[in-house]
N, C-alpha and C positions, 0 to 999 in steps of 0.2 A: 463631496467626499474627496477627488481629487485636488484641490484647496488646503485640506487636512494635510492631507499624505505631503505636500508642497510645504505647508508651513513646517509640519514634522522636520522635513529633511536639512530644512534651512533653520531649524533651530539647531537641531542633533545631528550634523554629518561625519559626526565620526562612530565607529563601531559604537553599539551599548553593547557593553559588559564584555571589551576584549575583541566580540566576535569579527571576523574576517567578513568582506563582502564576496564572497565569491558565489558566481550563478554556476553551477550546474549540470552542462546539458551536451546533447549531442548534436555537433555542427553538420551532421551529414543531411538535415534537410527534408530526410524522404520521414513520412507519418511510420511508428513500427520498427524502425532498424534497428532500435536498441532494445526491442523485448527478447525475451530470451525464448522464442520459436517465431517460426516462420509465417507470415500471414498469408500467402500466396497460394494457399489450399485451405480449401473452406472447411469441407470435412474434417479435416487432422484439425483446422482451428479449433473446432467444434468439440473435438474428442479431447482436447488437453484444456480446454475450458470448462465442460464438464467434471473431470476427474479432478482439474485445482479446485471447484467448486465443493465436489462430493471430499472431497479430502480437510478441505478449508472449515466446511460448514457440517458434514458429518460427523468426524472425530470427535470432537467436544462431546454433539451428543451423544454419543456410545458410551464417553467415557463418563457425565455424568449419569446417565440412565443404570450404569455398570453397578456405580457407588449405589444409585439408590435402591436398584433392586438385591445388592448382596443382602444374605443373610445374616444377621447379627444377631447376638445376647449379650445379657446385661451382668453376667455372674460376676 
């Protein structure tokens, strides 16, 4: 596979379609520093992992459930 990826580059080194190479990322090194809360309390991790979760994966189904149980007619 890396073979592939190797011939790839050395055929095609320049952008496809325009695009820019650019990686990314955050050079600070530590695992975490760039999520937007804190990991150094497990509890709180725990509470806003839950709620992105229930938020992430509840909503939808409320709101499909909503649609299917309104009531409707056909007049």
């Amino acid at each position: 596979m890396l073979n592939i990826t190797k011939n790839f580059l050395r055929i095609y080194p320049k952008p496809i379609l325009g695009q820019n190479y650019v990686i990314r990322h955050y050079k600070g090194g530590v695992p975490g520093c760039n999520l937007p809360f804190k990991l150094d309390k497990p509890y709180r991790f725990t509470v806003f992992y839950l709620v992105a979760g229930v938020i992430g994966f509840g909503a939808p189904w409320l709101v499909v459930m909503h649609q299917m149980l309104r009531p409707y007619d056909y007049e």
